[in-house]
VOGU-3710 file (C-alpha; in Angstrom, 3 decimals, decimal comma):
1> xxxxxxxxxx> 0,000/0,000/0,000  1,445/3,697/-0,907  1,541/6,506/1,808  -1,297/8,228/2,289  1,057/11,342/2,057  1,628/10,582/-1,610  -2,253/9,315/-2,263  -3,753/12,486/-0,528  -0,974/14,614/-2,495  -2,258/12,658/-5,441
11> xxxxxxxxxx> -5,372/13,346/-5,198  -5,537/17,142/-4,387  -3,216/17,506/-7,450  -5,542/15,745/-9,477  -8,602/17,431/-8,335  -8,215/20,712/-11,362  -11,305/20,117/-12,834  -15,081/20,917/-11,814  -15,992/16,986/-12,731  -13,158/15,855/-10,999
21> xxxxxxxxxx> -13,976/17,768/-7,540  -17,400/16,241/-8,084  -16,146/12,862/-8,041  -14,959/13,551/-4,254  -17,157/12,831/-1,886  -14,456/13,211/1,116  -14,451/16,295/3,666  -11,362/17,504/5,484  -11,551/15,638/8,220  -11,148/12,168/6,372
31> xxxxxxxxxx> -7,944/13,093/5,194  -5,122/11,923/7,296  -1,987/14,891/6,726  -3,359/17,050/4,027  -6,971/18,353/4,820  -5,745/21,765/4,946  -4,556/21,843/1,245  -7,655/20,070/0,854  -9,706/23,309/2,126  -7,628/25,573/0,355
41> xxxxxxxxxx> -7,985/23,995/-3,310  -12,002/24,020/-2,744  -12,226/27,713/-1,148  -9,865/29,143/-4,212  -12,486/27,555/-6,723  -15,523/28,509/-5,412  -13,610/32,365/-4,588  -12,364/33,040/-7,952  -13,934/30,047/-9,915  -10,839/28,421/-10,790
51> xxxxxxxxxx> -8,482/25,520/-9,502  -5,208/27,095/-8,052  -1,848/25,464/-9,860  -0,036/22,835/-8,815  3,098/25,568/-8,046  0,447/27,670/-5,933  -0,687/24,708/-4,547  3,236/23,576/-3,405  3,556/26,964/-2,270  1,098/28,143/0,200
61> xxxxxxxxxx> 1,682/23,248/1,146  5,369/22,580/0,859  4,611/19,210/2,621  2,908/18,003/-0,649  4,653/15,857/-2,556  5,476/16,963/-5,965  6,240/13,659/-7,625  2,278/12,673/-6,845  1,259/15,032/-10,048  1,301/12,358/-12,399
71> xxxxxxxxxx> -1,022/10,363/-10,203  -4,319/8,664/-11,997  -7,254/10,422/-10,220  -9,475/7,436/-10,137  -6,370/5,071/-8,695  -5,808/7,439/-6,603  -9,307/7,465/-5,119  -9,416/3,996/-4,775  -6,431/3,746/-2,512  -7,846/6,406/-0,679
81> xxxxxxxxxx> -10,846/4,616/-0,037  -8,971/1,466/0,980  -6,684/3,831/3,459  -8,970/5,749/5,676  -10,946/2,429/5,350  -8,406/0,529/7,410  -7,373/3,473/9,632  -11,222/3,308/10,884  -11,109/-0,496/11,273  -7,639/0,007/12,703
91> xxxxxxxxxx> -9,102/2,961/15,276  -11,963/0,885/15,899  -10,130/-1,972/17,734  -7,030/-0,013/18,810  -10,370/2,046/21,110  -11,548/-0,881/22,224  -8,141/-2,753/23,529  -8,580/-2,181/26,659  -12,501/-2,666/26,958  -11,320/-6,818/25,367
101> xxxxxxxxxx> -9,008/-7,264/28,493  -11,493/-6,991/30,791  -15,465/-7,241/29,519  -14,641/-9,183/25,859  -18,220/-10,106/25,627  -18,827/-5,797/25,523  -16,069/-5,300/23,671  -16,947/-7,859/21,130  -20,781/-6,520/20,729  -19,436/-2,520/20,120
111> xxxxxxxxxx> -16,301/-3,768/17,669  -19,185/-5,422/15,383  -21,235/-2,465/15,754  -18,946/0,124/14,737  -17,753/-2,048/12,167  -21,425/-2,547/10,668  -21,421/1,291/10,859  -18,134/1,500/8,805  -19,631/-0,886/6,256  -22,962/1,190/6,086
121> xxxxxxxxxx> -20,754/4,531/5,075  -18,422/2,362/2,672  -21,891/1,008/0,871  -22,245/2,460/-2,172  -26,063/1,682/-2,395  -27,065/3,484/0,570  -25,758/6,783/2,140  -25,793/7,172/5,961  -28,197/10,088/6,445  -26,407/11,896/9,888
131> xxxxxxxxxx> -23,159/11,570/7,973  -22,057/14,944/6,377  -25,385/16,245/7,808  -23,566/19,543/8,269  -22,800/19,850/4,551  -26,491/19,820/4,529  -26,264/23,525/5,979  -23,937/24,707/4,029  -26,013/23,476/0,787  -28,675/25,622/2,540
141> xxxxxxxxxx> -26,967/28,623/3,185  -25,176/28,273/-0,386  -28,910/27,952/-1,929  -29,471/31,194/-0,149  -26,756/33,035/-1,138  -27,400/31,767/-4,726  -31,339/32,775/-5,083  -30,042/36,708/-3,438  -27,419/37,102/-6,546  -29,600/35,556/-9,125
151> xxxxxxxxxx> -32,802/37,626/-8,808  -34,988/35,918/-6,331  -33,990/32,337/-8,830  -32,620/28,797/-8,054  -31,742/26,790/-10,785  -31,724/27,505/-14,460  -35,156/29,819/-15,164  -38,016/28,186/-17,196  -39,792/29,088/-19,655  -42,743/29,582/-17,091
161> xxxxxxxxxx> -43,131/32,511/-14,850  -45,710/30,333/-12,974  -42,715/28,046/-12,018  -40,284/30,893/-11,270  -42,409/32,616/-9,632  -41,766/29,680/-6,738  -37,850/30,862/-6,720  -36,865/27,905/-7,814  -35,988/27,194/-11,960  -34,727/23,683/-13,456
171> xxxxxxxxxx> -32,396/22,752/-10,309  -29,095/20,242/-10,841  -30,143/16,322/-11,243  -33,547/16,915/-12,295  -35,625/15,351/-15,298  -38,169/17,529/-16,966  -40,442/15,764/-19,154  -42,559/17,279/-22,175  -44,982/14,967/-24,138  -47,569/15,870/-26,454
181> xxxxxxxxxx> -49,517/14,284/-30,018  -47,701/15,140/-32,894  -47,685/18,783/-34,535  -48,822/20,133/-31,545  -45,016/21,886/-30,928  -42,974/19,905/-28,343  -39,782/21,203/-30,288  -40,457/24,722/-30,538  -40,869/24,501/-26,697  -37,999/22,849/-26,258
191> xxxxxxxxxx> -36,360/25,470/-28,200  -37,676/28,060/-26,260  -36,347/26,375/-23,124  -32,851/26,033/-24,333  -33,262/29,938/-25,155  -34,128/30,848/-21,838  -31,624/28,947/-20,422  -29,187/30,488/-22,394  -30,275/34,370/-22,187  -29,747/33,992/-18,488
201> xxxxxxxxxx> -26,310/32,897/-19,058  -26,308/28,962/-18,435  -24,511/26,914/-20,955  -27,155/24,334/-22,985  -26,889/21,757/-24,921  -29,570/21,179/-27,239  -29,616/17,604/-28,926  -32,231/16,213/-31,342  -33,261/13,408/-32,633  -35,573/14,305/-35,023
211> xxxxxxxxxx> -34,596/17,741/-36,778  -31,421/17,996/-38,118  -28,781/21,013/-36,720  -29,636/23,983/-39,479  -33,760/23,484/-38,653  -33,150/23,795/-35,344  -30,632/26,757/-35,499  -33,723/28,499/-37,666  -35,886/27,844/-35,346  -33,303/29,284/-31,978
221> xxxxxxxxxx> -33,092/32,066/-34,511  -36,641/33,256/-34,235  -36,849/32,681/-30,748  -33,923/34,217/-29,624  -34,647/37,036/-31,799  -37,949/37,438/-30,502  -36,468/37,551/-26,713  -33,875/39,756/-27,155  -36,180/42,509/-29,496  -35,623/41,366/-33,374
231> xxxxxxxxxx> -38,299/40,791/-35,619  -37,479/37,545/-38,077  -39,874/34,949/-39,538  -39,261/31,175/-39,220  -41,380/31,343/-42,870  -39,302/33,493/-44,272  -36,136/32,086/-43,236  -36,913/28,776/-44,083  -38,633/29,603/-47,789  -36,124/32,123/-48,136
241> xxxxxxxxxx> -38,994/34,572/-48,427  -37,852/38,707/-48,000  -36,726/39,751/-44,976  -34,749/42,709/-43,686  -31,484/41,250/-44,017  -29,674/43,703/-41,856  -31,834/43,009/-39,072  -31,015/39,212/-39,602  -26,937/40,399/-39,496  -26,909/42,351/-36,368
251> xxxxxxxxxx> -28,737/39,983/-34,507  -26,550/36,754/-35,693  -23,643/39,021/-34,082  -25,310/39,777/-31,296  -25,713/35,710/-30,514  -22,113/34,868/-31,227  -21,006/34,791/-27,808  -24,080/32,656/-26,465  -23,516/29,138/-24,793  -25,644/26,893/-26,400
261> xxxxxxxxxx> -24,288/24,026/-28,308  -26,710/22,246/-30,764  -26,465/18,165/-31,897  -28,270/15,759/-34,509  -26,222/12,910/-34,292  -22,649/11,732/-32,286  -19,471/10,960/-34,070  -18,538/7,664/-35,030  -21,833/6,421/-33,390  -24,677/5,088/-35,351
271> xxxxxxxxxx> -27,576/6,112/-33,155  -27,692/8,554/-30,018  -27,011/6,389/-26,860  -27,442/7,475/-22,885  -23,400/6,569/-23,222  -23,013/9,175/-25,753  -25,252/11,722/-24,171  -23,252/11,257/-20,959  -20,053/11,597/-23,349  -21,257/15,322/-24,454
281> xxxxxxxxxx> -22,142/16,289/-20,895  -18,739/15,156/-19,907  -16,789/17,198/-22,757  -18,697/20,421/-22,818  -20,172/20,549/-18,959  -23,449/22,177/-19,807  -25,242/23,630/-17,322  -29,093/22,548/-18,989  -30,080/19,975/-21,503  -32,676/19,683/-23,719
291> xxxxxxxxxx> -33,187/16,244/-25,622  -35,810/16,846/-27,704  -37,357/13,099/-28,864  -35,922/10,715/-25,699  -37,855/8,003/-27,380  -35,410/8,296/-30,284  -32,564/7,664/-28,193  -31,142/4,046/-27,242  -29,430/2,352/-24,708  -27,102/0,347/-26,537
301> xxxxxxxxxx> -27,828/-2,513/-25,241  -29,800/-5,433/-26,705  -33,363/-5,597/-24,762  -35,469/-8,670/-24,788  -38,895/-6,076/-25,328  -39,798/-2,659/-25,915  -41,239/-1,581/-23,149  -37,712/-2,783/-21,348  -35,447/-0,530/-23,459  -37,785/2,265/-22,589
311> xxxxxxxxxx> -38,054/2,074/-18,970  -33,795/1,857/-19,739  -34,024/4,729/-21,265  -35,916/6,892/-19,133  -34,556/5,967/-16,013  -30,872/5,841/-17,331  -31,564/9,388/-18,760  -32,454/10,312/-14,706  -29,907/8,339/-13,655  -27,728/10,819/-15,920
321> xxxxxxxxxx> -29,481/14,355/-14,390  -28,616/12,745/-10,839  -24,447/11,479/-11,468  -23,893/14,912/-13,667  -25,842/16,768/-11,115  -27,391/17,993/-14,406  -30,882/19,366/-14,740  -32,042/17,586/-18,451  -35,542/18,177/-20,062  -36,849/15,487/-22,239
331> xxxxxxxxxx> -40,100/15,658/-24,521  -41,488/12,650/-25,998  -44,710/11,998/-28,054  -48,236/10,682/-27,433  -50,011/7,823/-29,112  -50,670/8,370/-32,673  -54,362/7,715/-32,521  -56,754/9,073/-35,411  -59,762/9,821/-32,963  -57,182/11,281/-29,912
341> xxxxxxxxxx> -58,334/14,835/-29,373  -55,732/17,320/-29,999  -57,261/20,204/-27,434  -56,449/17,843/-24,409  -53,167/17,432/-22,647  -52,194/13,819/-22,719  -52,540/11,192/-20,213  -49,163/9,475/-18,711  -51,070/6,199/-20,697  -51,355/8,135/-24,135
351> xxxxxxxxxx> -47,727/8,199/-23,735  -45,752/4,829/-24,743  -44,272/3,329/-21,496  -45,540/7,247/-20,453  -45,464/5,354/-16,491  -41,427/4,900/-16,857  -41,388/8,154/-17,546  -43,312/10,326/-15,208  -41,983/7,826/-12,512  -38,617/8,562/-13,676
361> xxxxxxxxxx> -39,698/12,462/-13,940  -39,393/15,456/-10,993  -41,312/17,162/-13,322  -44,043/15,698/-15,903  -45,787/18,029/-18,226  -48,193/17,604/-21,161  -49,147/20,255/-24,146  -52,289/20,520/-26,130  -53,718/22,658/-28,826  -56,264/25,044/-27,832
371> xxxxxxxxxx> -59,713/24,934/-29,324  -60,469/27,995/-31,896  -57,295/29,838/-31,228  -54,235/28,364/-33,274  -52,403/31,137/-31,289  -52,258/29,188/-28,167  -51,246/26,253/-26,162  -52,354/24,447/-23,131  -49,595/22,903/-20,915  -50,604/20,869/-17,589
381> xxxxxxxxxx> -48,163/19,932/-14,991  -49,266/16,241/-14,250  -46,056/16,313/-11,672  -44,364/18,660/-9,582  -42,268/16,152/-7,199  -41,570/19,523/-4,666  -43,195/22,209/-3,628  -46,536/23,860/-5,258  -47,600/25,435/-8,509  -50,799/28,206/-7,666
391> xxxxxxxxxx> -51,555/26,989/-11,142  -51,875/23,001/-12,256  -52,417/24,797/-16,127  -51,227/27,015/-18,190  -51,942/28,983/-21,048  -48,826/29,940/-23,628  -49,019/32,865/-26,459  -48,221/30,658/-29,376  -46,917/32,668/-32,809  -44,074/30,454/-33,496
401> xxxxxxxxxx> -43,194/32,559/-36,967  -42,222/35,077/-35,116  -40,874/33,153/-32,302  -43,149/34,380/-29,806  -43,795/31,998/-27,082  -44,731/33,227/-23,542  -46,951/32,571/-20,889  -50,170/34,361/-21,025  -50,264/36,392/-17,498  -52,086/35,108/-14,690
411> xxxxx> -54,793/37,568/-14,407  -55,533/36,739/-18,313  -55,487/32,852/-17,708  -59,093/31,258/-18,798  -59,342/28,003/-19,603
//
C-alpha cells in the first residue's frame, strides 16, 4: 500500500477540474496529513472560480509531494478509499483494547457495531443520512446566497413565470419531461427552453433526434430574436422569403457569444445512446439539456422487449441528471391515434411506457392545442415532485413565426 502522504498529495493535485472535484465525496476531516490543502484547493475555486496550480498549490503546502502530479485520479481514489478504510477499522479496535481485556463479551458486541457502521458509510447503495449532515447547511446557506445574486432564482429559469415565480428554476439532477400528439409543438418549446436557459447565461446543450442542426438553429433564430427585441420569420427564413437582411446580421452578431451548443447525431456512433449523451455532458459541462425526442434515443444494449429498453431509457436518462448533477428536459410523443383529441393534454397512458417516464420524472408536463385559437397552447403539470404550482395549467401565447412563445399572465389565464 502507498503513503497516504503521496495518495492524498495525489489526489488534491488531481482534483483541477469541476468533474473531478465532483467525483470527491471526502471532507477535510477524512484526510489523514493534508486536509488543509484540501480546504484551500475548494475555497480558491468557489472564490475566484478556478483551480489554483499545482506551483500555488506547493507553495502556500510545501509538505505536498510533488512527484504525486502524475497520479491517476481514479487510482488514486481507490487507494484512498482502501486507506482511511483501514485506519477506521484500525481505530476501531485499537479504542476498544482495553474494553477486550477486561469485559470481551462488551467489547466484542461494540467492535461489530462500529464495524457494521463502517460498512454502512463504505456502501455504495445506501448513504448514511447523519453523515455529512452539516454539509447539509452549508447546501442551505449556499442555496441562499445563490437565489439573493440571481434575482430571487434557483436553478436555471423556465420558460414559465408560474414556475419561477416559486424561486426555484430547473435545479441540478432533475428530469423535466414534455410529451404531447404530434404537430402540436414539443420542439419549438424545447427550443424556447434552451433559449431561456441560455439568455440567463447557463450553458445548454440542445440535442435532437428528429430535426437535423440547421432546422433547429432556424428555429433558436426566431426565438432568440424574438427575446432579445428582433423581428425575423421562421417562414421566411426557411422559404427564403424577403426579410430585412440587416436586421437578420446584427442579430446573428449579437448571438455569437451565447452558450448553447446544438447536436443531430454523435461521431462515429450510429444512433444517439445514454453513453453518448453522458459523453457530451462530460466534454462540454453544460449547465441545462434539452433532448428533444428521448424516445429516439437508445441504450445500446440489446433488450429482450420494448417496453424494457424504454423504462432503460428513461430511467438511465435520470440516472444521468442525478451522477452529472445535471438538470435535463426530455419531450417525448403521445399515441398516434386518429380519434385522440388534440385540445387535451395527454394522459401518462397516451404516452408509450408514459409510467417509466413520469416515474422517472421530478417534473411531468403535457401540451395541447387550444380549441379555436391556433395562437395558443395548453400545458398541464401532471407532476411537480416539490413544492406547489398556484396553477396546475397554463396557457402559452403561441406565434411560433415570429418566435413568440410566452406565458399568457395570470390575471388573463381562462381556460
Amino acid at each position: 500500500m502507498q503513503s497516504s502522504d503521496f495518495i492524498e498529495s495525489g489526489i488534491i493535485f488531481s482534483l483541477n477540474t469541476r468533474a473531478d472535484l465532483g467525483k470527491f465525496k471526502y471532507s477535510k476531516s477524512d484526510f489523514q496529513k493534508h486536509g488543509d490543502a484540501y480546504t484551500f484547493l475548494v475555497e480558491h475555486f468557489d472564490n475566484y472560480g478556478e483551480f489554483p496550480s499545482p506551483e500555488t498549490l506547493c507553495e502556500n503546502y510545501p509538505t505536498l509531494d510533488p512527484s504525486a502530479q502524475s497520479l491517476n485520479l481514479d487510482y488514486a481514489l481507490d487507494a484512498f478509499r482502501d486507506q482511511l478504510l483501514f485506519r477506521q477499522i484500525v481505530g476501531t479496535f485499537q479504542s476498544n483494547k482495553e474494553l477486550v481485556s477486561t469485559e470481551p463479551k462488551q467489547a466484542l458486541s461494540k467492535i461489530m457495531t462500529a464495524l457494521g457502521d463502517i460498512e454502512l458509510v463504505y456502501d455504495e447503495d445506501v448513504v448514511e443520512y447523519s453523515r455529512k449532515a452539516d454539509k447539509r447547511l452549508e447546501s442551505w446557506k449556499d442555496r441562499k446566497t445563490k437565489r439573493k445574486l440571481g434575482g430571487g432564482l434557483l436553478g436555471v429559469p423556465t420558460s414559465f413565470p408560474t414556475i419561477n415565480s416559486t424561486g426555484v428554476g430547473w435545479m441540478p439532477g432533475e428530469l423535466i419531461s414534455l410529451y404531447a400528439r404530434p404537430t402540436v409543438g414539443k420542439t419549438w418549446l424545447c427550443v424556447h427552453a434552451a433559449a431561456t436557459a441560455v439568455l440567463n447565461g447557463f450553458r445548454t446543450l440542445l440535442v435532437s433526434t428528429e430535426m437535423p442542426v440547421d432546422s433547429i438553429s432556424l428555429r433558436t433564430d426566431v426565438v432568440l430574436a424574438n427575446m432579445m427585441g428582433y423581428n425575423l420569420s421562421h417562414r421566411a427564413l426557411r422559404n427564403g422569403d424577403e426579410m430585412d437582411e440587416e436586421e437578420y446580421r446584427v442579430f446573428l452578431q449579437a448571438v455569437e457569444d451565447q452558450q448553447l451548443l446544438v447536436c443531430d447525431h454523435i461521431e462515429g456512433a450510429s444512433s444517439i445512446t445514454i453513453d453518448s449523451i453522458a459523453s457530451l455532458i462530460r466534454k462540454h459541462s453544460p449547465d441545462f439539456v434539452v433532448l428533444d425526442g428521448i424516445y429516439l434515443v437508445s441504450t445500446g444494449k440489446l433488450q429482450k422487449a420494448m417496453w424494457e429498453q424504454s423504462h432503460a431509457v428513461f430511467y438511465g436518462m435520470k440516472n444521468l441528471c442525478l451522477s452529472t448533477n445535471t438538470p435535463i428536459l426530455v419531450s417525448t410523443q403521445a399515441t398516434r391515434d386518429a380519434a385522440a383529441n388534440m385540445f387535451a393534454p395527454p394522459r401518462p397512458d397516451q404516452v408509450a411506457f408514459g409510467d417509466a417516464l413520469i416515474r422517472a420524472s421530478d417534473v411531468a408536463m403535457a401540451m395541447a392545442m387550444v380549441e379555436g385559437d391556433d395562437q395558443k397552447r395548453l400545458v398541464q403539470y401532471q407532476k411537480y415532485r416539490d413544492g406547489q404550482l398556484h396553477l396546475d395549467s397554463t396557457m402559452l401565447n403561441w406565434d411560433v413565426n415570429k418566435g413568440n412563445i410566452n406565458e399568457v399572465p395570470y390575471e388573463d389565464q381562462i381556460f
